[in-house]
C-alpha positions as CSV (number, residue, x, y, z in Angstrom):
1,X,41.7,-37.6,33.9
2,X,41.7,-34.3,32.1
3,X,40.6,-35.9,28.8
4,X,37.7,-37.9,29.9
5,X,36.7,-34.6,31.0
6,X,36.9,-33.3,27.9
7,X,35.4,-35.8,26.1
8,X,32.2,-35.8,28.5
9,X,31.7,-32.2,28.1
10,X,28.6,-31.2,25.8
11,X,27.9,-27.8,23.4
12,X,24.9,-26.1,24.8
13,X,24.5,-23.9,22.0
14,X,23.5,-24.2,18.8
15,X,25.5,-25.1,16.2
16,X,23.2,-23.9,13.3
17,X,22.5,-20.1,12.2
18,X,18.5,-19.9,12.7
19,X,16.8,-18.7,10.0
20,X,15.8,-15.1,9.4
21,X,12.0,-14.1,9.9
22,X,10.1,-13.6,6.7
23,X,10.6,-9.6,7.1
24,X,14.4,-9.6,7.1
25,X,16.4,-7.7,5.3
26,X,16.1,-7.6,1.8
27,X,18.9,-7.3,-0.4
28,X,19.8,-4.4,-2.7
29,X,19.4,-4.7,-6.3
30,X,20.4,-2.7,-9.1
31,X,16.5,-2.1,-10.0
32,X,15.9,-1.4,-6.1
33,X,18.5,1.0,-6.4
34,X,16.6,2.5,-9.7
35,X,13.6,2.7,-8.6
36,X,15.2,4.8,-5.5
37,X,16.7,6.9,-7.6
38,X,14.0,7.6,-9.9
39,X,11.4,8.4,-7.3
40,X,13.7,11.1,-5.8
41,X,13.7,12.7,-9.1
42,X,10.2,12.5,-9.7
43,X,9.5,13.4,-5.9
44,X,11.6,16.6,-6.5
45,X,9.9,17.1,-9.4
46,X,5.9,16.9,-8.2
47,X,7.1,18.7,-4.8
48,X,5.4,21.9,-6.1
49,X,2.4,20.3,-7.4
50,X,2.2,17.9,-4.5
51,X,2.1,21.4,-2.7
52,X,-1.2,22.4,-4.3
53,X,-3.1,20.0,-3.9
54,X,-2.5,19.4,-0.5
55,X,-5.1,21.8,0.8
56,X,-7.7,20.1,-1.3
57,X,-6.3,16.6,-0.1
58,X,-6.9,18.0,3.5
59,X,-10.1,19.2,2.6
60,X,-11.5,15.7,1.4
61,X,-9.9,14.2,4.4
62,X,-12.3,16.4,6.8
63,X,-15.3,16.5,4.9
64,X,-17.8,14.7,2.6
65,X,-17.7,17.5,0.1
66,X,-13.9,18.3,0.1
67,X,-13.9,15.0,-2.5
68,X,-16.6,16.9,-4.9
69,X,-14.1,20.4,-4.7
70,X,-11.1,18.2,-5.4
71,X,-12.6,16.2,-8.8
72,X,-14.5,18.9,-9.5
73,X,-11.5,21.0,-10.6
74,X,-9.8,18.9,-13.5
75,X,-5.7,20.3,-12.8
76,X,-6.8,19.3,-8.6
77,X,-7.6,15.9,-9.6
78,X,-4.9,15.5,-12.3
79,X,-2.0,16.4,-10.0
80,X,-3.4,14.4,-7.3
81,X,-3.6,11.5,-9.7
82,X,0.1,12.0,-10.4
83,X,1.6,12.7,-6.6
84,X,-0.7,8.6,-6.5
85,X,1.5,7.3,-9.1
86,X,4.7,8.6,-8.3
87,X,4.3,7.1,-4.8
88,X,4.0,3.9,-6.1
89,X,7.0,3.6,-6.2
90,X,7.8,3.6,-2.4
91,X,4.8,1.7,-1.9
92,X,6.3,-1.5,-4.3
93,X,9.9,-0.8,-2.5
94,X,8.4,-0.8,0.7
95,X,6.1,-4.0,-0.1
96,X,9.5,-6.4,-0.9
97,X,11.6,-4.5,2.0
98,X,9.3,-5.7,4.2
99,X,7.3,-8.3,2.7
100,X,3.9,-7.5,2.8
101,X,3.0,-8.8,-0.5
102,X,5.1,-12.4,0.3
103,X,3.1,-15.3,-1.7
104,X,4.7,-18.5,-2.2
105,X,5.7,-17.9,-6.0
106,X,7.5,-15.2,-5.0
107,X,9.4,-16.0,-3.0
108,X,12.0,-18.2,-4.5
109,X,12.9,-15.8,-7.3
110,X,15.9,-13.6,-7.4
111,X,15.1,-10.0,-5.9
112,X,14.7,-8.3,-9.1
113,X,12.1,-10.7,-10.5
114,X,10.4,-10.7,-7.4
115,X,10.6,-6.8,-6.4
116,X,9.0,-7.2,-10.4
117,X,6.7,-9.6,-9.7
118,X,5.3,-7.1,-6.9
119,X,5.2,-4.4,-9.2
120,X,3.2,-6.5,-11.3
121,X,0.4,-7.9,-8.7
122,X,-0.1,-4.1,-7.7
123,X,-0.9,-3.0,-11.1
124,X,-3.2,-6.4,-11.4
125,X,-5.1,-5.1,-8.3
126,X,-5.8,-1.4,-9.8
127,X,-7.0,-2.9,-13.0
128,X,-8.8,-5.3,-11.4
129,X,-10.7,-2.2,-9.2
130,X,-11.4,-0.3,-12.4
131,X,-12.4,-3.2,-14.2
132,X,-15.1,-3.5,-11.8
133,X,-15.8,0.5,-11.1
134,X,-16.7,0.5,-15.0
135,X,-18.6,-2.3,-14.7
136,X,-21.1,-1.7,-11.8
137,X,-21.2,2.0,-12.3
138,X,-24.9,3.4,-12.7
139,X,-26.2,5.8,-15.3
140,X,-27.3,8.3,-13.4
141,X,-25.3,10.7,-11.0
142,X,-21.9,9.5,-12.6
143,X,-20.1,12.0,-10.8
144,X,-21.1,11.3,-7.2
145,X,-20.0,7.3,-8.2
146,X,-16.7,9.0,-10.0
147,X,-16.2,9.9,-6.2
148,X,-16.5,7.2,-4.4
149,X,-13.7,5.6,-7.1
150,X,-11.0,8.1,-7.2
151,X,-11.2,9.0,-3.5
152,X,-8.9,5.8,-2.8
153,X,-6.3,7.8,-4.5
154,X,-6.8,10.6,-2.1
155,X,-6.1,8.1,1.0
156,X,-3.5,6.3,-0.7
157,X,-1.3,9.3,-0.6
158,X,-2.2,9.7,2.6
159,X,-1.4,6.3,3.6
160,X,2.0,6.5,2.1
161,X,2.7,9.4,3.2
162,X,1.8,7.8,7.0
163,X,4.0,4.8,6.2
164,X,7.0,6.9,5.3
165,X,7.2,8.9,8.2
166,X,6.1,5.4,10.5
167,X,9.2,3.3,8.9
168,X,11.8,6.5,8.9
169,X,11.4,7.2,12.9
170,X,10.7,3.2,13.4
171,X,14.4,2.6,11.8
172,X,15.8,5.6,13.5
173,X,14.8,3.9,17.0
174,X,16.2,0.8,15.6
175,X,13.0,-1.6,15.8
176,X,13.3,-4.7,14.6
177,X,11.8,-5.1,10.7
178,X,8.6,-7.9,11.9
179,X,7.5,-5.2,14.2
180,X,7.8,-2.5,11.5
181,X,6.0,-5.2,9.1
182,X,2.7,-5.6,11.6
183,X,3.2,-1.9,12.4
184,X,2.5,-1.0,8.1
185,X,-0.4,-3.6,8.3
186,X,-2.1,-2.2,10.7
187,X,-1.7,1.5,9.6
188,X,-3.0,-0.4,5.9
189,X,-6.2,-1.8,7.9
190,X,-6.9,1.8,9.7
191,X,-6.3,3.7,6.5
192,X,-8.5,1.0,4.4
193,X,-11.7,1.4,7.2
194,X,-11.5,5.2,7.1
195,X,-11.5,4.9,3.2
196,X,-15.1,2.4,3.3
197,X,-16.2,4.9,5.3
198,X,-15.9,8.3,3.0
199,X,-17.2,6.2,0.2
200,X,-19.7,4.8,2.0
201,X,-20.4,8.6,2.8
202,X,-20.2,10.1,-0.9
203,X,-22.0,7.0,-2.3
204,X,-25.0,7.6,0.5
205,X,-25.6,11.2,-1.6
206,X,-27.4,9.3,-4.1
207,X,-27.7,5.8,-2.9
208,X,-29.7,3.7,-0.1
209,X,-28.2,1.7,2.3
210,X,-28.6,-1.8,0.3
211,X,-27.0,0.0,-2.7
212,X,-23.9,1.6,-0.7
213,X,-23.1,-1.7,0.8
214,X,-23.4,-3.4,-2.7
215,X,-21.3,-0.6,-4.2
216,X,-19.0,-0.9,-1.6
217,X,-18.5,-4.5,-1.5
218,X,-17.7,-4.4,-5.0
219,X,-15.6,-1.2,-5.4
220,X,-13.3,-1.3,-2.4
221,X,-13.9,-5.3,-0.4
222,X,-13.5,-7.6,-3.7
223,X,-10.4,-6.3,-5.2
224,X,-8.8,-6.2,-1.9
225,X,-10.2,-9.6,-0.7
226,X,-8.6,-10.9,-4.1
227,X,-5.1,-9.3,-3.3
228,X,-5.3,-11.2,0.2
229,X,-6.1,-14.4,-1.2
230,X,-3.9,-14.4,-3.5
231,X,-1.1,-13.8,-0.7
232,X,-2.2,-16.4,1.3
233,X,-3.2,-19.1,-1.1
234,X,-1.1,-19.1,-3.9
């Protein structure tokens, strides 16, 4: 009697481990590791120079012509310029930890070719937008359109600088990695609409509405358009 009960029992539960959402946990690499590494260095080293240019950064992010005092002083812009590219670092570690750059070629390819293969669509995007900045510029009042191009290095930083902070207390509280992942996006989408709208801003200095848009649409909506495509389709 005790063994047909046995035998007519049933497992409930799962047998299987379920998969892991698409912003699990990344593993840790040796160039991940690298990469860590180097941008502490190179963090410690721009601290002072990050410093600054702060005030100017702060300016720009208050004011149409904050932008014009930052470019207009050559060291300004230059060690803002650099405090951009040393935080590309985080910005490529923090794309693979959490995926937000996750097309489908990608995503069968050991870590360090893929945490490279990031590296590599980032750089293709900032070409792409200068590509097209050189292209479409005007002729006249090069420096109001000079502007409305570096400014996105202005917000970068400060959208970096935003994520950092976001993903540090969001890891301290222990929150799960997808709601981290939707949390970056839509810090990325806020940061991206106040950036249209300073550009739109310096660009309207010497431009009509038609133009701005135009010059918008090309400078800041088509590269990014691009990078989102190419997430989603490829």
């Amino acid at each position: 009697m005790l063994d047909s009960l046995f035998k007519s029992g049933r497992l409930l539960l799962e047998t299987t481990v379920p998969p892991e959402s698409p912003a699990a946990a990344e593993p840790s690499t040796w160039l991940v590791s690298l990469l860590v590494v180097a941008f502490a260095v190179l963090a410690i080293a721009t601290l002072k120079r990050f410093l600054q240019v702060l005030p100017y950064m702060a300016d720009s992010y208050l004011r149409v012509r904050g932008s014009a005092a930052l470019e207009g002083s050559i060291r300004v812009s230059q060690d803002r310029n650099l405090v951009a590219l040393v935080l590309t670092i985080p910005a490529v570690l923090l794309t693979y930890r959490y995926r937000l750059y996750d097309p489908s070629f990608l995503r069968d390819l050991d870590p360090n070719f893929r945490l490279a293969g990031i590296a590599i669509a980032l750089l293709a995007y900032v070409l792409v937008r200068h590509i097209i900045y050189l292209w479409v510029r005007p002729h006249h009042r090069v420096d109001i359109f000079r502007q409305a191009h570096r400014v996105a290095y202005t917000y970068f930083i400060f959208l970096l600088l935003l994520v950092l902070i976001t993903v540090g207390v969001l890891s301290l509280a222990g929150v799960e990695s997808t709601i981290v992942r939707y949390v970056i996006f839509a810090e990325s989408g806020l940061v991206f609409i106040l950036l249209l709208h300073r550009s739109s801003q310096i660009l309207s200095l010497s431009c009509n509405r038609l133009r701005t848009f135009l010059y918008l649409c090309a400078l800041e909506i088509l590269p990014a358009a691009l990078l989102v495509v190419s997430a989603v389709v490829l």
